[in-house]
C-alpha positions as CSV (number, residue, x, y, z in Angstrom):
1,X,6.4,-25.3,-7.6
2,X,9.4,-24.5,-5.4
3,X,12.2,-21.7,-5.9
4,X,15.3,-23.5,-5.7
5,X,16.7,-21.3,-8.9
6,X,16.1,-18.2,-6.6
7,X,15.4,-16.3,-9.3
8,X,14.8,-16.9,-12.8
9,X,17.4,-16.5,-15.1
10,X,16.5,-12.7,-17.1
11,X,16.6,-13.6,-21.1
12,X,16.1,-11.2,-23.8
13,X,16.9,-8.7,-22.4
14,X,18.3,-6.9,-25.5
15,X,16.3,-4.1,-26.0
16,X,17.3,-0.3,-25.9
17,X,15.4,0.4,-22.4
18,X,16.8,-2.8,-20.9
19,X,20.4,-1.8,-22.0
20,X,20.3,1.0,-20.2
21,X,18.6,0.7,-17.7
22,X,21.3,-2.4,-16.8
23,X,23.9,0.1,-17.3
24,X,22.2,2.7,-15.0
25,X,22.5,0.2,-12.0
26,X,25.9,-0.6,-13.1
27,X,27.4,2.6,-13.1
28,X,26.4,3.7,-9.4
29,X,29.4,3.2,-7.2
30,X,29.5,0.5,-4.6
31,X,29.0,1.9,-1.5
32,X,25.1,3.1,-2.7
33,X,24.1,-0.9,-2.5
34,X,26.5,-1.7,0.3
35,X,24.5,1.2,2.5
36,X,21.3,1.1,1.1
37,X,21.0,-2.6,0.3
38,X,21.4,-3.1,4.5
39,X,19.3,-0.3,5.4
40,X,16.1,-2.8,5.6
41,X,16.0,-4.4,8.9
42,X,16.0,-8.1,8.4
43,X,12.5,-8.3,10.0
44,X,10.6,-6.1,8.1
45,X,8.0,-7.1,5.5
46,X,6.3,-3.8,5.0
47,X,6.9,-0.8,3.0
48,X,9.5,1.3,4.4
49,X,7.3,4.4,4.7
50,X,4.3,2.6,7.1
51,X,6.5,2.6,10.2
52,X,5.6,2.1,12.7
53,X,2.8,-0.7,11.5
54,X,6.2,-2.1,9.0
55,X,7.8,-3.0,12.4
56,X,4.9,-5.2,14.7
57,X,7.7,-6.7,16.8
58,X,7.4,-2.9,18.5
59,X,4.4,-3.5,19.1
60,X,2.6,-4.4,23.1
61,X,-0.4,-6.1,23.7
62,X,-3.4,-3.9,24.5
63,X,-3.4,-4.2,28.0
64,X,0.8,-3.5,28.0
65,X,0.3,0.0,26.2
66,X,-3.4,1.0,27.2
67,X,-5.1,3.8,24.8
68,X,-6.1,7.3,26.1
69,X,-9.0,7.6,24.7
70,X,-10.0,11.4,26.4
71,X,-6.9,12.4,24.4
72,X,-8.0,10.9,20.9
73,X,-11.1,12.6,21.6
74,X,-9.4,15.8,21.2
75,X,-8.6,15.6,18.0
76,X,-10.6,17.3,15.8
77,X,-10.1,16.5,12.4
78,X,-11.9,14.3,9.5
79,X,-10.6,11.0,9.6
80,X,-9.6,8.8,7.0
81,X,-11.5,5.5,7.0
82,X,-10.0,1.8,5.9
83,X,-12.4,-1.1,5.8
84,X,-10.9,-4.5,5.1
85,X,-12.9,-6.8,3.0
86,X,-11.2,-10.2,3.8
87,X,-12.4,-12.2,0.9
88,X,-10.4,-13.5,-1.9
89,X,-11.0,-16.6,-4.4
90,X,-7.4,-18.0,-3.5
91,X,-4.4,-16.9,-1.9
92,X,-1.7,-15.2,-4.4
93,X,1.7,-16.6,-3.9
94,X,3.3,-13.2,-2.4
95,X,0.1,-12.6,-0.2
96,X,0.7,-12.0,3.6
97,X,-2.7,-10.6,4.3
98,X,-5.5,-11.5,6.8
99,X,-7.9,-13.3,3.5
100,X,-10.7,-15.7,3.4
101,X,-10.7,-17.8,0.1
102,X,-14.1,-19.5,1.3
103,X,-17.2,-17.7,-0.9
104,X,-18.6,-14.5,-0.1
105,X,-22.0,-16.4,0.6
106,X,-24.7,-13.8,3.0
107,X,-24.2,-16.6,5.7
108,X,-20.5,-15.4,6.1
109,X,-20.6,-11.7,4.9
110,X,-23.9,-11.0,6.7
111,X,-22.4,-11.3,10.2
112,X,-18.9,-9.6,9.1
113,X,-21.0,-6.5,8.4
114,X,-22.8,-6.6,11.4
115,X,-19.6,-6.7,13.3
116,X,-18.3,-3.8,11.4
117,X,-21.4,-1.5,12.1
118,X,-20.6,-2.7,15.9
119,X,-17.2,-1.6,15.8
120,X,-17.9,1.7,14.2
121,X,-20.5,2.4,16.9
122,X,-18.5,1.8,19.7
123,X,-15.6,4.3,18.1
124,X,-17.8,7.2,17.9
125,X,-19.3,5.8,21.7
126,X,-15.4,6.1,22.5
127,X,-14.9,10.1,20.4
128,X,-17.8,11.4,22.0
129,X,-19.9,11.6,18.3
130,X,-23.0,10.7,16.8
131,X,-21.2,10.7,13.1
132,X,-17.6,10.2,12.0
133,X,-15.9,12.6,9.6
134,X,-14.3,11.2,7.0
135,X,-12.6,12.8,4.2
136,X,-10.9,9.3,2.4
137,X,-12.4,6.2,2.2
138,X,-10.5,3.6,1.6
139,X,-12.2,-0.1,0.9
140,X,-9.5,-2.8,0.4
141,X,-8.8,-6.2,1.8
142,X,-8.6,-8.8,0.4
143,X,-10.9,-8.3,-2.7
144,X,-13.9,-6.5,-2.2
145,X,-14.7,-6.7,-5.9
146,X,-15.4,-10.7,-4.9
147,X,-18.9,-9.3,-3.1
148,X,-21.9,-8.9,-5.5
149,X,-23.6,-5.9,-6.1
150,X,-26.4,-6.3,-3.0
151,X,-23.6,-6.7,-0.4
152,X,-21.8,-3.5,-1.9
153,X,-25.1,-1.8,-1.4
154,X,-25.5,-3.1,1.8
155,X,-22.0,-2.5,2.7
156,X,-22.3,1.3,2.0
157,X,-25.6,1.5,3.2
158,X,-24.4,0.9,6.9
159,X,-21.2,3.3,6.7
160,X,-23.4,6.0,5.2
161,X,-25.5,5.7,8.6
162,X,-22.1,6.3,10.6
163,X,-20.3,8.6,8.3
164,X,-20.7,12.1,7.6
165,X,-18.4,12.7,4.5
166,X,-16.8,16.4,4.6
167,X,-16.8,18.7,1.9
168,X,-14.0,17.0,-1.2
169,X,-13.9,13.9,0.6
170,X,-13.5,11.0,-1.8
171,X,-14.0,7.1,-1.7
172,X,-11.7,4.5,-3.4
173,X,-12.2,0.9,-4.1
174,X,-9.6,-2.1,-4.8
175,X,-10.4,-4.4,-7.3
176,X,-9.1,-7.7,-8.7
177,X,-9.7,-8.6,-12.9
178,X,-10.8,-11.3,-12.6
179,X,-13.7,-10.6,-10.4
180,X,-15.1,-7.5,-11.7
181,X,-18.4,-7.7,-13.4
182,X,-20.5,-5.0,-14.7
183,X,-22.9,-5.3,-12.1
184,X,-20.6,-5.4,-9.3
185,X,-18.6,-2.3,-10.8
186,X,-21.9,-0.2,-11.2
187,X,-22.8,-0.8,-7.5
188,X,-19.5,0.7,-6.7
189,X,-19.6,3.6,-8.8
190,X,-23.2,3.9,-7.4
191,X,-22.1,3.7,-3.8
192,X,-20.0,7.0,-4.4
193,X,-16.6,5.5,-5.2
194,X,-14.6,7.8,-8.1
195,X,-11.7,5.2,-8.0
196,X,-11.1,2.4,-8.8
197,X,-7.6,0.4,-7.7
198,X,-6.9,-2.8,-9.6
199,X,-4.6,-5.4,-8.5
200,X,-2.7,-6.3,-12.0
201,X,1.0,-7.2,-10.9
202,X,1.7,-8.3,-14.2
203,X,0.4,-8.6,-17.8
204,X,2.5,-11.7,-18.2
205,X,0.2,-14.9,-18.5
206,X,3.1,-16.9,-17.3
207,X,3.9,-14.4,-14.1
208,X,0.0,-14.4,-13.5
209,X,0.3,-18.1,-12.9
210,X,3.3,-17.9,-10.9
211,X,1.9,-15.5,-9.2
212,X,-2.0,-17.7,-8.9
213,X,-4.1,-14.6,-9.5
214,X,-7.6,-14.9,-10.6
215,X,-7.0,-13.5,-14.0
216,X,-4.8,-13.5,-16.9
217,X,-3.9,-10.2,-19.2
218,X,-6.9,-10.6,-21.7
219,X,-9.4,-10.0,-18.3
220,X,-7.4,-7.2,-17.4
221,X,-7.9,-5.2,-20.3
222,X,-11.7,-6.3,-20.3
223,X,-12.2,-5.8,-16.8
224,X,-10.2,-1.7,-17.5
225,X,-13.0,-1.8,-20.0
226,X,-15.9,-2.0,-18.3
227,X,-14.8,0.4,-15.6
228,X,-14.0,3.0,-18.1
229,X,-17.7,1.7,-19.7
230,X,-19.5,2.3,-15.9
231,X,-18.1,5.8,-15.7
232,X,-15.5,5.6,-13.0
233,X,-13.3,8.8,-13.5
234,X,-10.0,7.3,-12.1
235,X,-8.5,4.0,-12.4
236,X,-5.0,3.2,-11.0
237,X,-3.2,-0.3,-12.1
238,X,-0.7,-1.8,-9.3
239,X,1.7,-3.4,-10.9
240,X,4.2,-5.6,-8.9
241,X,8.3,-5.7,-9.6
242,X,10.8,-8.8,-9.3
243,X,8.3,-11.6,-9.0
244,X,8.7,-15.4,-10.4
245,X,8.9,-15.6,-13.7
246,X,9.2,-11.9,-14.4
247,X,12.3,-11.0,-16.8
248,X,13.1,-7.7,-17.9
249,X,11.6,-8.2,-21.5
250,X,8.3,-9.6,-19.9
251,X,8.4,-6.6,-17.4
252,X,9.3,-3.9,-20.5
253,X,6.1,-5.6,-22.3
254,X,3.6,-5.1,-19.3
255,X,4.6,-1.7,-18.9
256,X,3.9,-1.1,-22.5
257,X,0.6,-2.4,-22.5
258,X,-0.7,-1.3,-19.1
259,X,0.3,2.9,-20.8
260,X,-1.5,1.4,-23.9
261,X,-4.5,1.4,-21.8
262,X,-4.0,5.1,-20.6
263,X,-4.9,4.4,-16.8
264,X,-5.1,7.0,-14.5
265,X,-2.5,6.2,-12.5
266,X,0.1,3.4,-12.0
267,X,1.5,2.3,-8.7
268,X,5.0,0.1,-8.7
269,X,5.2,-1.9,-6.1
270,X,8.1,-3.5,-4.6
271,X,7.7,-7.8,-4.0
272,X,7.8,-7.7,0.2
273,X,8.5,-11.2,1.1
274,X,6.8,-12.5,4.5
275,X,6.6,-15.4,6.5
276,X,3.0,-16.0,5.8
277,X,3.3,-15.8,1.7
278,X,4.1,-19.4,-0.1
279,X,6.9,-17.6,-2.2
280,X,8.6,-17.3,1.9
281,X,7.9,-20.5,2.8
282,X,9.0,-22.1,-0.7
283,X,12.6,-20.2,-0.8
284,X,12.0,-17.4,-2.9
285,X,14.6,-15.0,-2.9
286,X,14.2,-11.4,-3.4
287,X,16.9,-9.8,-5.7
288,X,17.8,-6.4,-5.0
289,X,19.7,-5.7,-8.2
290,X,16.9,-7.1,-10.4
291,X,14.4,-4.6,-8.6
292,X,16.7,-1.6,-9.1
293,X,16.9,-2.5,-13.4
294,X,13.2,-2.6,-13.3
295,X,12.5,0.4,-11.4
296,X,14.8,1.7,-13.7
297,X,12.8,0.5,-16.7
298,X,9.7,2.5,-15.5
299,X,11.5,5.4,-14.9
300,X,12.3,5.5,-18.4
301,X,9.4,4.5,-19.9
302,X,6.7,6.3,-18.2
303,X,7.6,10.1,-18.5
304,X,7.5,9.2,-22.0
305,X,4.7,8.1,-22.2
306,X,3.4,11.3,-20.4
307,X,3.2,10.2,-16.9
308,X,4.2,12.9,-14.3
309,X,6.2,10.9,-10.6
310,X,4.0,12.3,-7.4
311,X,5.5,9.7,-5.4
312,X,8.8,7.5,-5.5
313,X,6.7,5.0,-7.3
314,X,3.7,6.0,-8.3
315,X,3.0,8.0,-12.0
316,X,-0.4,9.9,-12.5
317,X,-1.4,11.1,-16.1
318,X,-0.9,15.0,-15.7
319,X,-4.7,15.5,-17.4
320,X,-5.6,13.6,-14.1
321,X,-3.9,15.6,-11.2
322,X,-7.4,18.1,-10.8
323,X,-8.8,14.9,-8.8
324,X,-7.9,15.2,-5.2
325,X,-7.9,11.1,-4.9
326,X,-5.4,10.6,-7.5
327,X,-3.2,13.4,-6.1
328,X,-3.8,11.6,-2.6
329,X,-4.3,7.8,-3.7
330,X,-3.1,5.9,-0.1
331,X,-4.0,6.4,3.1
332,X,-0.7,7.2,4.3
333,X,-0.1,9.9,2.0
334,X,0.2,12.7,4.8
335,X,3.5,13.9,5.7
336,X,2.0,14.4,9.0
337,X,1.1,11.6,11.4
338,X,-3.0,12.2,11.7
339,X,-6.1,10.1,12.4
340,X,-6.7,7.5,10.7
341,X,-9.3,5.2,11.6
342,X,-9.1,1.3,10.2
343,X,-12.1,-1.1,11.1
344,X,-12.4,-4.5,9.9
345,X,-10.3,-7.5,10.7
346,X,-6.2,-7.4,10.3
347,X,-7.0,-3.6,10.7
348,X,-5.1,-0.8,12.0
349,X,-5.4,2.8,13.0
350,X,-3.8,5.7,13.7
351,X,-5.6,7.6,16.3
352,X,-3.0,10.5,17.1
353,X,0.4,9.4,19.3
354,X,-1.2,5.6,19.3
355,X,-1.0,2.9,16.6
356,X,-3.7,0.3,16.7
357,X,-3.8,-3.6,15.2
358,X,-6.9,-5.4,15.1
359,X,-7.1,-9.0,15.3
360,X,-6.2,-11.2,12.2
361,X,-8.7,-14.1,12.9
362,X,-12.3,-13.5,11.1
363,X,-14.0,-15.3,13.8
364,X,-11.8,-13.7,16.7
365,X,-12.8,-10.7,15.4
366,X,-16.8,-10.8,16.0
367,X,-16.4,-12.5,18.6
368,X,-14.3,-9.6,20.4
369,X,-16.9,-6.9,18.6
370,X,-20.0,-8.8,19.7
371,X,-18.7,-9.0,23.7
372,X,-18.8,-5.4,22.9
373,X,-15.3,-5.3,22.7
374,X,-12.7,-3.4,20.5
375,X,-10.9,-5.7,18.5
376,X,-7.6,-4.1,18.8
377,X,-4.7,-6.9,20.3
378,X,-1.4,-4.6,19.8
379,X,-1.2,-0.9,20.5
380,X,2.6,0.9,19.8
381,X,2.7,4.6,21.4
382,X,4.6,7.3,19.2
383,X,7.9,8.5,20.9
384,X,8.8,12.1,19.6
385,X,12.0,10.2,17.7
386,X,9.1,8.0,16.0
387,X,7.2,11.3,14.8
388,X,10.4,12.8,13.5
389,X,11.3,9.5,11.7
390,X,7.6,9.0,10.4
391,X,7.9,12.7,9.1
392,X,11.0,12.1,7.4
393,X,10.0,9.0,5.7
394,X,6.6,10.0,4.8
395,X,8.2,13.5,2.9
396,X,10.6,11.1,1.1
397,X,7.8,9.4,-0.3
398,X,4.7,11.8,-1.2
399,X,7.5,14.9,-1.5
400,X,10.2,13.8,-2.9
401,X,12.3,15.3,-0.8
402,X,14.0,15.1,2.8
403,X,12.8,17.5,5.4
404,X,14.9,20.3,6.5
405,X,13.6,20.6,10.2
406,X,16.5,21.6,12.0
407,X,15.4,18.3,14.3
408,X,15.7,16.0,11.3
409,X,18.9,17.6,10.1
410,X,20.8,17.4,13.0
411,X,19.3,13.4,14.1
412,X,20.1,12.6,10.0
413,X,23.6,14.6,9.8
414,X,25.0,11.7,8.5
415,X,23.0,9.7,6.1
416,X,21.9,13.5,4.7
417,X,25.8,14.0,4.1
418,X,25.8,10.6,2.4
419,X,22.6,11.0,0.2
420,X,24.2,14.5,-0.8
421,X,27.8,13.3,-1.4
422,X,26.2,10.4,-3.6
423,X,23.9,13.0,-5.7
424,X,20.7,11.1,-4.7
425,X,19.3,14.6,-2.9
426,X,20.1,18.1,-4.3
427,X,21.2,20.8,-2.2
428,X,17.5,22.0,-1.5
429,X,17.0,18.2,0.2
430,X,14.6,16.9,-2.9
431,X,15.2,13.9,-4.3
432,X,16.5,13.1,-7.6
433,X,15.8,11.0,-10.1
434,X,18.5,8.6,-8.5
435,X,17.2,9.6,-5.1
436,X,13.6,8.2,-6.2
437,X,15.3,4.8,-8.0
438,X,16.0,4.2,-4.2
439,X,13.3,5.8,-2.4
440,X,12.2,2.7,-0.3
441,X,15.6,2.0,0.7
442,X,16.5,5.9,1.9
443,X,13.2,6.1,3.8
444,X,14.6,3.1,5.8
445,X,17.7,5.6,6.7
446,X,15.2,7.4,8.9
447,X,14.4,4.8,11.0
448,X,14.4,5.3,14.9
449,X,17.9,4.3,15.4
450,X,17.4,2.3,18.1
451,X,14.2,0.8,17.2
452,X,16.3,-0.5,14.1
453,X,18.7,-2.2,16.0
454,X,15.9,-4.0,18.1
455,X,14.0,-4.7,14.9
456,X,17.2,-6.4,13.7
457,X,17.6,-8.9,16.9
């Protein structure tokens, strides 16, 4: 199917919530959509908030920007720990990430994991330890729900040997529906992991489709099911916004049933179109204004329900906020730029004033581990103006609210002025509840103004 509509037409859209949630967008003046609408550099297909790894065209090859390793050695403080599962059954239409639909057979995941010990070993060669401290892990990919229950063993088994979890650490685990199995799910929750992440995007048969997941909404409530059944404690639902086929009385209904399941936590997320997706290459156009009515929709519908906002777009059941991983569900939810170590191909890490890509190329990547080689290809050093930017956009998101650094208020004079004169931020900088309908599109107001203009060309 190709996209030469654009974007569907949006039927039925009669109900109360719809109404006005069409009349919210309508009623904001403007100039909010003609400054915030063009605040996203044209070349950016990441959320707003990852900066610097939303913008790769900053970044050098390895040997252009070489990493100083005696300084990452100095920091002393538990890291958090991403490991990318690459496998997948097919490739979802929106997908832009580093994936390999082929099956998990041992002949394939076998030598993935024995380059992933590799690369963990030579880290802690490189920082001077024996064992890594970690306070999050974060498992994702990919779908590492697609490995069965010995590989997850075997998986955790080798980081166990590297890792020495710190006390109220926590480990979380993406999913997909349609590949969870009771067996599989038990050898998470036996690994250690306490939460779950499933990749719903929609509860629309007819979106799923679009969309070519593995699943459709009847396995998504059975697969919630059996999670609940294992005894995992916390399960967040991702659900995605503004995708084919998706109408505001399609995206009203999966809202109702993903609260009728009482998860945890839900996580909106924004379509980000990218060159590598088959929505990009087929002519899919993201709409802006459709985005904004269904953001709208959720922000009506979920305090309602009971759901308490922790971050622009993310809503955590209040009798859930005592877990520490639910308060903290991403690995970029620091305000502060720390340590973050990513291992696994398409990877990347944060290892003080350095940000670090790893190949994308499964076979690249042992190869490069097995020479005894890092597999890092792009490295982008943090200018001061990057820190306060990353600062900024990083408190817009897990605060709610704009830092009042005296640095950030005088760099941000103006779009401060603006978010103010607009009542998107209150006089004490935090964001309202129009101030979080645009959330992604304010953090992108804090960009290094420079670095946006090159981004741009």
């Amino acid at each position: 199917m190709t996209y030469k509509t654009q974007i569907v037409e949006l039927f039925n859209n009669n109900s109360m919530i719809v109404m006005e949630a069409q009349q919210r967008i309508k009623e904001f003046p403007p100039r909010v959509f003609a400054t915030l609408e063009v605040a996203r550099p044209s070349r950016i297909w990441e959320k707003a908030h990852t900066f610097p790894i939303s913008a790769q065209d900053l970044f050098h090859t390895v040997n252009d920007a070489p990493i100083d390793w005696k300084r990452v050695a100095e920091i002393d403080v538990p890291l958090r720990l991403y490991v990318h599962i690459p496998w997948c059954e097919e490739r979802c239409t929106f997908c832009r990430y580093s994936i390999d639909t082929r099956e998990p057979l041992d002949t394939l995941v076998n030598p993935y994991f024995e380059a992933l010990e590799r690369e963990l070993d030579q880290y802690a060669e490189k920082l001077g330890r024996t064992m890594i401290s970690t306070e999050v892990l974060y498992i994702g990919g990919g779908t590492p729900s697609s490995l069965s229950p010995k590989q997850i063993g075997k998986l955790f088994d080798l980081l166990r040997k590297r890792i020495n979890f710190v006390e109220g650490s926590f480990q979380i685990a993406e999913c997909s529906p349609g590949t969870i199995t009771r067996e599989n799910a038990q050898a998470f929750r036996d690994a250690g992991v306490t939460r779950m992440s499933m990749g719903v995007q929609s509860l629309d048969d007819t979106v799923l489709r679009l969309l070519r997941r593995d699943h459709d909404s009847e396995t998504v409530v059975k697969a919630y099911h059996i999670l609940r059944e294992v005894g995992f404690p916390e399960i967040n639902l991702d659900i995605m916004l503004a995708v084919p086929g998706q109408t505001y009385a399609n995206f009203e209904k999966t809202m109702e049933r993903s609260i009728e399941l009482r998860p945890s936590s839900l996580s909106l997320l924004d379509l980000h179109l990218a060159p590598r997706s088959k929505l990009y290459a087929e002519g899919f156009q993201y709409s802006f204004q459709n985005n904004l009515v269904m953001r709208a929709i959720y922000q009506a519908m979920l305090p309602k329900a009971g759901y308490q906002r922790t971050r622009v777009h993310y809503y955590v059941r209040p009798d859930e906020m005592q877990h520490p991983s639910t308060r903290c569900p991403c690995l970029d939810s620091r305000v502060e730029p720390g340590f973050q170590l990513g291992i696994g191909v398409s990877a990347h890490s944060e290892l003080g004033d350095t940000v670090t890509i790893n190949t994308i190329n499964v076979q690249h990547y042992q190869k490069l581990v097995n020479e005894g080689r890092l597999p890092i290809i792009r490295a982008y050093h943090l200018s001061e103006e990057d820190k306060i930017a990353m600062k900024s956009m990083r408190a817009v998101m897990d605060d709610l609210q704009i830092s009042s650094r005296p640095e950030v208020l005088r760099r941000y004079e103006k779009e401060i002025h603006f978010l103010r004169e607009e009542g998107l931020i209150t006089d004490d900088f935090r964001l309202t509840n129009d101030g979080c309908l645009f959330g992604s599109e304010i953090c992108f107001l804090f960009y290094p103004k420079e670095k946006h203009e090159q981004i741009n060309n």
